[in-house]
C-alpha positions in Angstrom: -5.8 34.6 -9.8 -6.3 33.8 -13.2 -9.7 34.9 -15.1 -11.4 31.6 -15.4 -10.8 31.1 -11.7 -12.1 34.6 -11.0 -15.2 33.2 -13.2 -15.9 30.4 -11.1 -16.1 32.6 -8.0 -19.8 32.9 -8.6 -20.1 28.8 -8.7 -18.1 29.0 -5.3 -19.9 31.4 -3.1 -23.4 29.5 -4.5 -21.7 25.9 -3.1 -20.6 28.0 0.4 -24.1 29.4 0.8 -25.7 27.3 3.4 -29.0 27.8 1.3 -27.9 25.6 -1.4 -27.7 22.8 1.3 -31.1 23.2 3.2 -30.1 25.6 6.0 -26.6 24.1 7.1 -24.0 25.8 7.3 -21.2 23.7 4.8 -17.4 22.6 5.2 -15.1 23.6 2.6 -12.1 22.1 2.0 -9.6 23.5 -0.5 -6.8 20.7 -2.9 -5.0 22.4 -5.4 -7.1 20.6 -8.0 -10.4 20.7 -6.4 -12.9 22.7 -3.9 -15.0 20.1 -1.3 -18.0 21.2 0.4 -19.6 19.1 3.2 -22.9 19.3 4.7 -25.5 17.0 6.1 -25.3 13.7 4.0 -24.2 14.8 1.0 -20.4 16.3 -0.6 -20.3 18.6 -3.9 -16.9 18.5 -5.1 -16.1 21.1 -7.6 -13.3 20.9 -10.0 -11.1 24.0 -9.8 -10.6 26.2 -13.3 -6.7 25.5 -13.2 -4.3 24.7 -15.8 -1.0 22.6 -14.4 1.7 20.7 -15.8 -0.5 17.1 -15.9 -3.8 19.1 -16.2 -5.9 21.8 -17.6 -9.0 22.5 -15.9 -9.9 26.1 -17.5 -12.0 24.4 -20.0 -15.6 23.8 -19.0 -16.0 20.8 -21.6 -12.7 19.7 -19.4 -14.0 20.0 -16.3 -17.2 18.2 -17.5 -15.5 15.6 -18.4 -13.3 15.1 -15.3 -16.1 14.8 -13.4 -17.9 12.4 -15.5 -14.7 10.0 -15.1 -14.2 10.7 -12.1 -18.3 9.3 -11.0 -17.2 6.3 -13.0 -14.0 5.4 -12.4 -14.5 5.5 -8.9 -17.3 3.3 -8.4 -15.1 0.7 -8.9 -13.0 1.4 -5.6 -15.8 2.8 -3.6 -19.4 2.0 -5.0 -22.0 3.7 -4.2 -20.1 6.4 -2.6 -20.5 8.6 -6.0 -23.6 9.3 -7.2 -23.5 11.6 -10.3 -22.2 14.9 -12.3 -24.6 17.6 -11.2 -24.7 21.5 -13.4 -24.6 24.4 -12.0 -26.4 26.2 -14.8 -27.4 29.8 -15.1 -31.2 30.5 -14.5 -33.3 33.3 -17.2 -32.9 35.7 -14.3 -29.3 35.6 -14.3 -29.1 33.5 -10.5 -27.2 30.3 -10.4 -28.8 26.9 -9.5 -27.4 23.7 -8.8 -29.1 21.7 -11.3 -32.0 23.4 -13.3 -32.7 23.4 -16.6 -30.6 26.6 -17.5 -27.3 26.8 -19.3 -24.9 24.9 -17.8 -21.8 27.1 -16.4 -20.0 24.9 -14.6 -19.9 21.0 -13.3 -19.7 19.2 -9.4 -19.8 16.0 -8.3 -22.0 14.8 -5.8 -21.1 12.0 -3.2 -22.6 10.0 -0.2 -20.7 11.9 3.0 -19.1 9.5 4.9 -17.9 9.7 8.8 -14.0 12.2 8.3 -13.2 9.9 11.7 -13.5 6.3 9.2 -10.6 8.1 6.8 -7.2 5.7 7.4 -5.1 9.0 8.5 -7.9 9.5 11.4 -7.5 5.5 11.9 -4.3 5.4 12.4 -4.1 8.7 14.8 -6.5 7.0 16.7 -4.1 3.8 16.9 -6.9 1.7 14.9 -4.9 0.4 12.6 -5.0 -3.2 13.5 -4.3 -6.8 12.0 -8.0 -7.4 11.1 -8.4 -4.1 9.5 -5.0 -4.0 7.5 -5.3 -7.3 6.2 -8.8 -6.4 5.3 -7.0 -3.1 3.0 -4.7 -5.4 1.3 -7.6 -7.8 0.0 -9.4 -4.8 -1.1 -6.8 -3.5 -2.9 -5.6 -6.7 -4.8 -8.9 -7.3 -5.9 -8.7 -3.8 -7.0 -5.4 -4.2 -9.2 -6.9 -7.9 -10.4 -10.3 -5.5 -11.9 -7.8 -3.4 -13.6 -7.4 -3.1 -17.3 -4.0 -3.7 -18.3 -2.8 -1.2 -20.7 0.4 -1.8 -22.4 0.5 1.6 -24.1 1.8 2.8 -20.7 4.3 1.8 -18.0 7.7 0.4 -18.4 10.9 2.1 -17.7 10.1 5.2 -20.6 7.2 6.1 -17.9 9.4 5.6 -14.6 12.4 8.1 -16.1 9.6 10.6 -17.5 8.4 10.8 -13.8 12.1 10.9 -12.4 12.6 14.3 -14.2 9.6 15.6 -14.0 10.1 15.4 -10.4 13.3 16.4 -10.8 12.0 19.8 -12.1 9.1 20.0 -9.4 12.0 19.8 -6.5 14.2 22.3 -8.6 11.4 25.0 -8.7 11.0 24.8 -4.8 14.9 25.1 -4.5 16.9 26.8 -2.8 14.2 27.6 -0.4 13.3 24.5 0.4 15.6 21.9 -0.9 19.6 22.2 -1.4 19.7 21.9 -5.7 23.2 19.6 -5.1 20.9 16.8 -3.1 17.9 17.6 -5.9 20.3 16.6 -8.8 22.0 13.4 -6.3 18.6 11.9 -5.8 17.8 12.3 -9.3 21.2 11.0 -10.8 20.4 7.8 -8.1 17.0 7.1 -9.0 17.9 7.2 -12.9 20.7 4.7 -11.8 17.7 2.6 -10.4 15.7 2.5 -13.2 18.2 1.9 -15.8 19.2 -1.4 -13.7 15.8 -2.4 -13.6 14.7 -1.1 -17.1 14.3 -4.7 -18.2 12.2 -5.7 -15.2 9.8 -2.7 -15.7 9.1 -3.4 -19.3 8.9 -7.0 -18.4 6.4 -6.0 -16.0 4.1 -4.1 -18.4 4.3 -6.9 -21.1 3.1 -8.7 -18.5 0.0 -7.3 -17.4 1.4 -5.5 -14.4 0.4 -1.9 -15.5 -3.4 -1.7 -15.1 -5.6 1.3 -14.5 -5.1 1.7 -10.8 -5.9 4.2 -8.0 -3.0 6.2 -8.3 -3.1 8.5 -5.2 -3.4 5.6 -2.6 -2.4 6.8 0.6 -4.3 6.8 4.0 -6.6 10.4 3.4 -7.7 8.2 0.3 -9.2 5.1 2.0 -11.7 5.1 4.6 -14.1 2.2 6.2 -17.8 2.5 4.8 -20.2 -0.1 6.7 -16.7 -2.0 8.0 -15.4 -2.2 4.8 -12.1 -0.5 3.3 -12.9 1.7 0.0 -10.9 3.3 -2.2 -11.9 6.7 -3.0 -10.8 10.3 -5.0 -8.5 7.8 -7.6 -6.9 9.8 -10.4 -9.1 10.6 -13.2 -7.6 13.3 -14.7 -4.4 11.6 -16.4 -3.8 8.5 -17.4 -0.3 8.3 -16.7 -0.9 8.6 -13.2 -3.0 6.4 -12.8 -2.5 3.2 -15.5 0.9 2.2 -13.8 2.3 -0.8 -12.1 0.4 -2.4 -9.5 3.3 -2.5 -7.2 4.3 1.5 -8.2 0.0 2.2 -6.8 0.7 0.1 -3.5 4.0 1.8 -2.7 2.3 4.7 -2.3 0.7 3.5 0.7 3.6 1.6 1.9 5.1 4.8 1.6 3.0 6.4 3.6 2.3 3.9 6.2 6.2 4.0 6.7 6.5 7.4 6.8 4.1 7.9 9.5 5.8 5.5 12.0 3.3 2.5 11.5 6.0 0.3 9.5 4.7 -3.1 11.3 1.1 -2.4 8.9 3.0 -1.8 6.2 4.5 -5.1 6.3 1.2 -6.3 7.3 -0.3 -4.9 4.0 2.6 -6.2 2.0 2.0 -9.8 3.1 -1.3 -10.0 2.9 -1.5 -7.9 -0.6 1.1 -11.0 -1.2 -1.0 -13.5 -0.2 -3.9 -12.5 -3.0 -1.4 -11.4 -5.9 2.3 -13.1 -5.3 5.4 -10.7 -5.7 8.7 -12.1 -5.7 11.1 -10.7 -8.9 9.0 -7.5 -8.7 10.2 -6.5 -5.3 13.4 -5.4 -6.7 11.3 -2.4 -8.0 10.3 -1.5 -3.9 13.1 0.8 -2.9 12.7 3.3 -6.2 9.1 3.0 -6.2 8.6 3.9 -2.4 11.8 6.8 -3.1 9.6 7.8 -6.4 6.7 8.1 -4.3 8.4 10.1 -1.3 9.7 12.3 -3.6 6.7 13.2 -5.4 5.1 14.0 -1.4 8.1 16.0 -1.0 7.6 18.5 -3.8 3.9 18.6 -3.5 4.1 19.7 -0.1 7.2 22.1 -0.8 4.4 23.8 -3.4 1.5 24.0 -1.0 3.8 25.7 1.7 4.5 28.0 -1.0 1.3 29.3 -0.9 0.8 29.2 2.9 0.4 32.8 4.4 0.9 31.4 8.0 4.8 32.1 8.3 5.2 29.5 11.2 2.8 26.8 9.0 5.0 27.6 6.0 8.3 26.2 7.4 6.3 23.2 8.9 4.8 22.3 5.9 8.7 22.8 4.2 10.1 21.0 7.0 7.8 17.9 6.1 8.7 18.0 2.3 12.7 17.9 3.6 11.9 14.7 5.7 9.9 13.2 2.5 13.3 14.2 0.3 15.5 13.0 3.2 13.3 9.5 3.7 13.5 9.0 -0.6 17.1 9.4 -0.5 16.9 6.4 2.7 15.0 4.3 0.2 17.7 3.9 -2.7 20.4 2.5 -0.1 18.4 -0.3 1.4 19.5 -2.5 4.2 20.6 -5.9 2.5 18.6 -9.0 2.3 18.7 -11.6 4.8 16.6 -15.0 5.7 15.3 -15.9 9.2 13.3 -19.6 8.9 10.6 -20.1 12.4 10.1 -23.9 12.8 8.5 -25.8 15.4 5.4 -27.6 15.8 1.7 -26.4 15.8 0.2 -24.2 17.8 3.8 -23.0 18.7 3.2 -19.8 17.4 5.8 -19.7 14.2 3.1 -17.4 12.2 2.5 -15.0 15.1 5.9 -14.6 15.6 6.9 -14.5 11.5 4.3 -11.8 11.5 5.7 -9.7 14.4 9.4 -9.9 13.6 9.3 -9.2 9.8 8.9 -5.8 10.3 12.1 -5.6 11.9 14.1 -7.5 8.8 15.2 -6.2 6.1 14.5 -2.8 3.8 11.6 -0.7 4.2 8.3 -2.2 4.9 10.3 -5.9 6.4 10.3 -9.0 5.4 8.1 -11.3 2.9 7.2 -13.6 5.0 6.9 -17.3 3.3 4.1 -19.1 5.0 3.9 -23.5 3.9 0.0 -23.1 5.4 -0.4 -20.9 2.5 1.4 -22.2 -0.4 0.1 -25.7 -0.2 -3.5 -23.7 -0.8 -2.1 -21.6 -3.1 -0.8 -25.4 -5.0 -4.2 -26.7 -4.7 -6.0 -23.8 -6.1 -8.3 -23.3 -3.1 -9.4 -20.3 -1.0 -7.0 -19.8 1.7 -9.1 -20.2 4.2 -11.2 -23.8 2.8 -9.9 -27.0 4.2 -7.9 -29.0 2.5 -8.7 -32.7 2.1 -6.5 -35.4 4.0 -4.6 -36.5 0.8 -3.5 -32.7 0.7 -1.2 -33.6 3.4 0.5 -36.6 1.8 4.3 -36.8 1.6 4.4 -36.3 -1.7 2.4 -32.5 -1.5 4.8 -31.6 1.6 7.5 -32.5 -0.5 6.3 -30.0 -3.4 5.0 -27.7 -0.6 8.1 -27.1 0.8 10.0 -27.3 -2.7 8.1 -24.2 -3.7 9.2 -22.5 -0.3 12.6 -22.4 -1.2 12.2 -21.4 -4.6 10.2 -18.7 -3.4 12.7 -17.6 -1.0 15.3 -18.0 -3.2 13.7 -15.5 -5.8 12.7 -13.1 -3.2 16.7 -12.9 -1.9 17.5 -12.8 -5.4 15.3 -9.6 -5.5 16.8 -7.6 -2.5 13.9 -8.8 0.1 14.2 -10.1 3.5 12.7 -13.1 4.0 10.5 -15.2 7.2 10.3 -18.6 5.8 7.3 -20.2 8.2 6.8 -23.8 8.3 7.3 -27.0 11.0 10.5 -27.6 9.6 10.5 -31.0 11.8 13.0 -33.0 9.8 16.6 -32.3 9.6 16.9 -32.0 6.0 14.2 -29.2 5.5 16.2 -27.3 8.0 19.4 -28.0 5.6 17.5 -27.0 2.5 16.6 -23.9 4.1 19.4 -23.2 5.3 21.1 -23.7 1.7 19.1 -21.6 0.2 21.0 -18.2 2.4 24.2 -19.8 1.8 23.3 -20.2 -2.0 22.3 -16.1 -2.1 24.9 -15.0 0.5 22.7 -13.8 2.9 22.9 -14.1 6.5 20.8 -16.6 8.2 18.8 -18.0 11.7 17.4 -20.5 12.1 14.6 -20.1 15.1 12.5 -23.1 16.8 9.7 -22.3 18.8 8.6 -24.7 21.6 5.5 -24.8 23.9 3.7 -26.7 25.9 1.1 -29.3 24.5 -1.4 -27.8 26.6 -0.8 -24.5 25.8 -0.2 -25.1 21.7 -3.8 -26.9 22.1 -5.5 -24.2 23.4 -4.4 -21.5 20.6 -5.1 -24.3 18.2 -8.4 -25.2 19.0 -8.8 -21.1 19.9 -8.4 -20.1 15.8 -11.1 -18.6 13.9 -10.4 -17.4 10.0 -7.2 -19.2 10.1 -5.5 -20.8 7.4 -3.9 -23.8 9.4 -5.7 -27.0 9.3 -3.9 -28.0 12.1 -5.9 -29.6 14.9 -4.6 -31.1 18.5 -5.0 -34.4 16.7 -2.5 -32.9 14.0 0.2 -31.8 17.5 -0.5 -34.9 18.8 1.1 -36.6 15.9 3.4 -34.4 15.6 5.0 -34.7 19.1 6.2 -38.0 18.2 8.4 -36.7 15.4 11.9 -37.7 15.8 13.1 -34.0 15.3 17.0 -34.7 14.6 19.9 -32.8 15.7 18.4 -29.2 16.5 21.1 -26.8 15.5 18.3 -23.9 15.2 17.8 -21.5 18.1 15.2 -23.0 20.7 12.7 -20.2 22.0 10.4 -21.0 24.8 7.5 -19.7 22.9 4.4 -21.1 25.6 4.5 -17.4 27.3 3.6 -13.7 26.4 4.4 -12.8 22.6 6.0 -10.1 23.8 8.5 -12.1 25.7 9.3 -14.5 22.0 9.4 -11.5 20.0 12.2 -10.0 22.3 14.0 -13.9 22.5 14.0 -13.9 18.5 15.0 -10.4 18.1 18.4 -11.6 20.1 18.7 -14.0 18.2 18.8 -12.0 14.6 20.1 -9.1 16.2 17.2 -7.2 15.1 
């Protein structure tokens, strides 16, 4: 133990004492950054006196600082959660005080305790993870990245490669214990091949406004529900080149992590919706070695904390867990190919139910982008997603631009590597052509599916939406079901029973 950590003993065993929080008896919780101590309402959080490759805590006037951006910083992602930088200061009779008007020996930050069962990790052990919920995250966290400063003094690909060898060197100083040096210096050599490719796109991206201050450390211990509401909490304060990076870089984290816990459909959910709020299309070439970047930095964190587990049987589960993370980034840099599956059919046939259940199934890691026309003729108008559109918004001349913009969307998100589910009625022959062209025109496979149910039943679920961004109304079916459809070359799916039952039909179909 070093001497400023033997120092800040003292500050630790005043937090643990149960005096210092009115009688109870506190929960401590150790990062390698940071000690936690829980009790009642309230959470002290004290900054460890560490130095580290991307930090050096022995300072006080460091430490003081930390904490002081850390209050501020995070407000933005979880307000009202942090409530100030508190000193633990050194009384005339030598006895330490949390606050006081003594000399100030050390610094914690104090924060509104929140309910451990509302983190996302303890949602999604629980299986609470759903639609409502994830979609709920994804708004969250675009309006996060659109608060962001962009910065352009950081990002591009100078940032990504400086992370690639610096993880490089974190994996190498766990090896050969825990990961085989040959396979260290292979995923490095691959994810250097990576950025080099896409060295143009990243420092397009940052000239862009794509590299804002961002969370930085967004996976699910990091988010939690406060009054039904995702925050964001514990971003990166403590270096700015974790934390000012590209938007899509800070939601691969989560994507990442989502994935790697077996809950791939709400990764795909989070994706679209994020989407939906702040469009991605030539960007998404950048998934595979961002999620692989962000995989390999869990890998090598959790090969150094097993280092310092005394449990022998804990040890070599904690290393087993950083050799799935190395083994699942080494899965991210040889993706499954691109491919485009189009769902037509009439309203209330269930096309977006079923775009949203098969995406995950498409494709590279999280599945498909899934191309909605609902949402792109909003997106033209400039309206909320889910405000009405006027009657003229459905003119043939906005379908015609509507669905334009569909397949040059597609089109660029093929171009980029990404599967694609391209939503939309599709009720006239040469929509289904143009659609069609547009796989032929990138080389990817393609189905084309057409979902049919019965007026009755498309009715009900029509008239049964709430928070939906159809307009569609049984007036609109009715209407509809007078269309003179054309030769149907598509795949016809009963679609009028279970979802279950349509999901498994269309998954025949794509093979998927």
């Amino acid at each position: 133990m070093s001497q400023a950590l033997q120092d800040q003993a003292e500050v630790v065993a005043l937090l643990a004492d149960p005096a210092t929080h009115g009688g109870a008896r506190p929960e401590r919780v150790d990062t390698h950054i940071s000690t936690v101590f829980l009790a009642g309402d309230r959470v002290l959080k004290l900054k460890k006196a560490v130095t580290l490759p991307f930090l050096d805590f022995a300072p006080l006037a460091a430490r003081k600082a930390a904490c002081e951006a850390e209050v501020r910083i995070n407000d933005r992602g979880a307000p009202g959660i942090y409530r100030s930088v508190v000193p633990v200061t050194r009384g005339p009779d030598g006895r330490l005080a949390l606050g006081g008007a003594g000399a100030a020996v050390d610094y914690v930050v104090e924060m509104r305790r929140f309910d451990q069962d509302t983190l996302f990790d303890r949602l999604a052990e629980a299986g609470r993870l759903d639609r409502r919920t994830m979609t709920a995250l994804a708004e969250v966290i675009a309006a996060y990245h659109d608060t962001g400063a962009p910065d352009t003094g950081f990002g591009g690909a100078a940032a990504i490669v400086a992370t690639i060898h610096g993880n490089r060197a974190s994996l190498l100083a766990n090896a050969p214990a825990v990961f085989d040096p040959a396979a260290v210096e292979d995923l490095t050599d691959r994810s250097l091949a990576q950025a080099e490719a896409l060295a143009g796109l990243l420092d397009a991206r940052r000239d862009a406004g794509c590299v804002r201050r961002c969370h930085g450390d967004l996976h699910l211990r990091n988010i939690a529900l406060a009054d039904g509401r995702p925050i964001l909490f514990d971003a990166i304060e403590f270096n700015d080149a974790f934390a000012v990076i590209d938007t899509l870089y800070d939601l691969a984290f989560l994507l990442m992590d989502l994935d790697d816990r077996g809950f791939r459909r709400q990764a795909d959910l989070v994706l679209n919706a994020y989407a939906e709020h702040r469009p991605e299309l030539e960007g998404l070439a950048l998934l595979p070695l961002f999620l692989a970047m962000r995989a390999t930095i869990r890998a090598h964190v959790a090969a150094a904390a097993a280092a310092h587990q005394p449990d022998a049987a804990a040890q070599e589960a904690m290393r087993g867990d950083a050799r799935r993370l190395f083994d699942r980034a080494l899965g991210y840099l040889t993706p499954e190919p691109p491919r485009l599956v189009a769902v037509g059919g009439l309203s209330g046939s269930g096309k977006s139910r079923l775009s949203r259940e098969l995406a995950p199934f498409l494709g590279r890691c999280p599945g498909a982008l899934t191309l909605r026309t609902d949402v792109i003729r909003k997106q033209l108008a400039g309206i909320p997603l889910l405000d009405r559109l006027p009657p003229e918004a459905y003119t043939p001349e906005m379908s015609t631009r509507t669905y334009a913009e569909l397949m040059d969307r597609a089109a660029r998100a093929l171009a980029a590597g990404q599967a694609v589910v391209a939503d939309a009625v599709f009720a006239r022959p040469e929509e289904r052509a143009q659609i069609r062209a547009v796989a032929e025109a990138a080389g990817v496979p393609f189905d084309g599916l057409w979902l049919e149910a019965p007026r009755a039943v498309a009715a009900k679920r029509i008239t049964g939406r709430r928070n939906n961004v159809s307009d569609a109304t049984p007036r609109v079916l009715d209407a509809q079901l007078s269309y003179d459809l054309g030769p149907m070359e598509w795949t016809r799916i009963d679609s009028g029973g279970p979802k279950e039952a349509t999901l498994s039909a269309a998954r025949r179909t794509c093979r998927a």
